[in-house]
C-alpha positions as CSV (number, residue, x, y, z in Angstrom):
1,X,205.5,23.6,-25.7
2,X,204.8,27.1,-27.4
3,X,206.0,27.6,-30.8
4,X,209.5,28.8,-31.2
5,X,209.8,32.4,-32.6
6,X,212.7,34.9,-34.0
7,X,211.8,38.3,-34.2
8,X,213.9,40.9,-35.4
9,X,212.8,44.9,-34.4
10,X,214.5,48.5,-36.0
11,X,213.6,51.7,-34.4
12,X,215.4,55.2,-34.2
13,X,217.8,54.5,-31.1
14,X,217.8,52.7,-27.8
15,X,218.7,54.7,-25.3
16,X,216.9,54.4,-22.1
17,X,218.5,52.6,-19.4
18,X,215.0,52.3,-18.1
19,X,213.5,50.6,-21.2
20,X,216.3,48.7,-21.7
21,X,215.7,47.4,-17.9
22,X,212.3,46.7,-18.7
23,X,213.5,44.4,-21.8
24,X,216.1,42.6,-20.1
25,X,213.3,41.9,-16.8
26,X,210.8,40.8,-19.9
27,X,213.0,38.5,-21.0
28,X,214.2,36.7,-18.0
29,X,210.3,36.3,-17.4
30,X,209.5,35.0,-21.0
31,X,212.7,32.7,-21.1
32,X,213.4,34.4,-24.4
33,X,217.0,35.0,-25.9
34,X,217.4,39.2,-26.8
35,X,220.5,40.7,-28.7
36,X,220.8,44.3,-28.6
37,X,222.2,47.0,-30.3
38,X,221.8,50.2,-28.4
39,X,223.1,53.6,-27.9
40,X,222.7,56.7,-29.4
41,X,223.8,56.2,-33.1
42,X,220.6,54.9,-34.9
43,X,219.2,52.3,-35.7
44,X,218.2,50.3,-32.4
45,X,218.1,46.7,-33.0
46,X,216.4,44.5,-31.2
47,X,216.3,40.4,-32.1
48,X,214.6,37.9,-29.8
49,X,214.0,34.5,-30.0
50,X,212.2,31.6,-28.4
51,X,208.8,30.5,-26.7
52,X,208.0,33.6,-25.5
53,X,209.4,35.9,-28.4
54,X,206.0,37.2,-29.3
55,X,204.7,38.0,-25.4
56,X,208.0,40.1,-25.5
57,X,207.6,41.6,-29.0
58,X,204.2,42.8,-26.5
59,X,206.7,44.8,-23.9
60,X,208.7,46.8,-26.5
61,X,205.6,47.8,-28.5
62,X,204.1,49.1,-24.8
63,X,208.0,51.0,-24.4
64,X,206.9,53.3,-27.8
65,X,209.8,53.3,-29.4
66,X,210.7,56.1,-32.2
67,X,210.0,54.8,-35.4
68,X,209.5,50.9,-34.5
69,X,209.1,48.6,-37.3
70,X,209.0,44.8,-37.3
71,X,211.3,44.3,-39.9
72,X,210.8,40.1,-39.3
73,X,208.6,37.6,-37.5
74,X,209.1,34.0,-38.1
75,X,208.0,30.6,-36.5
76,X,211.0,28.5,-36.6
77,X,211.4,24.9,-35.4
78,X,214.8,25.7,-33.1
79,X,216.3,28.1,-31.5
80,X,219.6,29.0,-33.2
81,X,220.5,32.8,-31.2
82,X,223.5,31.9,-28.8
83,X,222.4,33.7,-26.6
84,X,220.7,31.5,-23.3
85,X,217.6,31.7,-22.8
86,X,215.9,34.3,-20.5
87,X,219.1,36.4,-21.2
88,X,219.9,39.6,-23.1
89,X,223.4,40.4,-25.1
90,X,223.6,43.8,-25.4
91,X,225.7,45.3,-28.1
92,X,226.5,49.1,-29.4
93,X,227.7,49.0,-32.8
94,X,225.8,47.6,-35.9
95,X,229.3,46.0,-36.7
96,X,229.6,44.1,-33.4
97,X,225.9,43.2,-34.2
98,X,226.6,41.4,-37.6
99,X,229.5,40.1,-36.0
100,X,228.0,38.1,-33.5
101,X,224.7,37.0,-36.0
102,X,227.6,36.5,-38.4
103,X,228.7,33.1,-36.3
104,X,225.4,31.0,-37.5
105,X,225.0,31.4,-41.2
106,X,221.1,30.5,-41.0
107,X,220.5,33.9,-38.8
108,X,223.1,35.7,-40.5
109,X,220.8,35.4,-43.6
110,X,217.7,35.5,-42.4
111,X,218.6,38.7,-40.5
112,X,220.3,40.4,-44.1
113,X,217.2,39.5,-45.9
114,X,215.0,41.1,-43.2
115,X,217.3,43.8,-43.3
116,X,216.7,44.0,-46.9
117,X,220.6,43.8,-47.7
118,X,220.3,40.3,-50.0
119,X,217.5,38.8,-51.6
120,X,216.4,35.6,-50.1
């Protein structure tokens, strides 16, 4: 079984239905959860997580996205995003995005300390 990794991604914006297609098909194939924040209010957020987390960090670096940085990439020992696997949430506020990392404490922090908003 392949390690289990969270990744969480910033760029500009995400508004491509196209790339956004090609995320959604990438994840189905790599059985990895994906939560979303897109539209055309910066930043684009992108956090995956599972098995195949790192084979679809591959995808969105291929997409060249405006201003992409890897704000967090960890091995972690279970998957904790609900969000089934192979599927994609996708959200379009930064609001409704804390909101919904906000129900697990363990990502909740480990996203705000990626994010830079709390030392961890």
């Amino acid at each position: 079984m392949p390690p289990i990794h969270r990744i969480l991604i910033k760029t500009h914006h995400m508004t491509s239905r196209k790339k956004i297609l090609n995320l959604t098909r990438a994840a189905s194939n790599l059985q990895c959860s994906v939560l979303l924040k897109t539209g055309s209010h910066p930043p684009g957020m992108m956090f995956a997580e599972g098995g195949g987390a790192e084979d679809w960090m591959k995808v969105v670096k291929k997409l060249r996205y405006k201003d992409f940085r890897l704000m967090g990439k960890d091995e972690v020992n279970e998957r904790r995003l609900d969000v089934a696997a192979g599927e994609v949430v996708e959200l379009t506020s930064m609001k409704e995005f804390a909101a919904f990392l906000e129900k697990d404490p363990v990502i909740y922090e480990w996203w705000r300390v990626r994010m830079g908003y709390t030392e961890g």
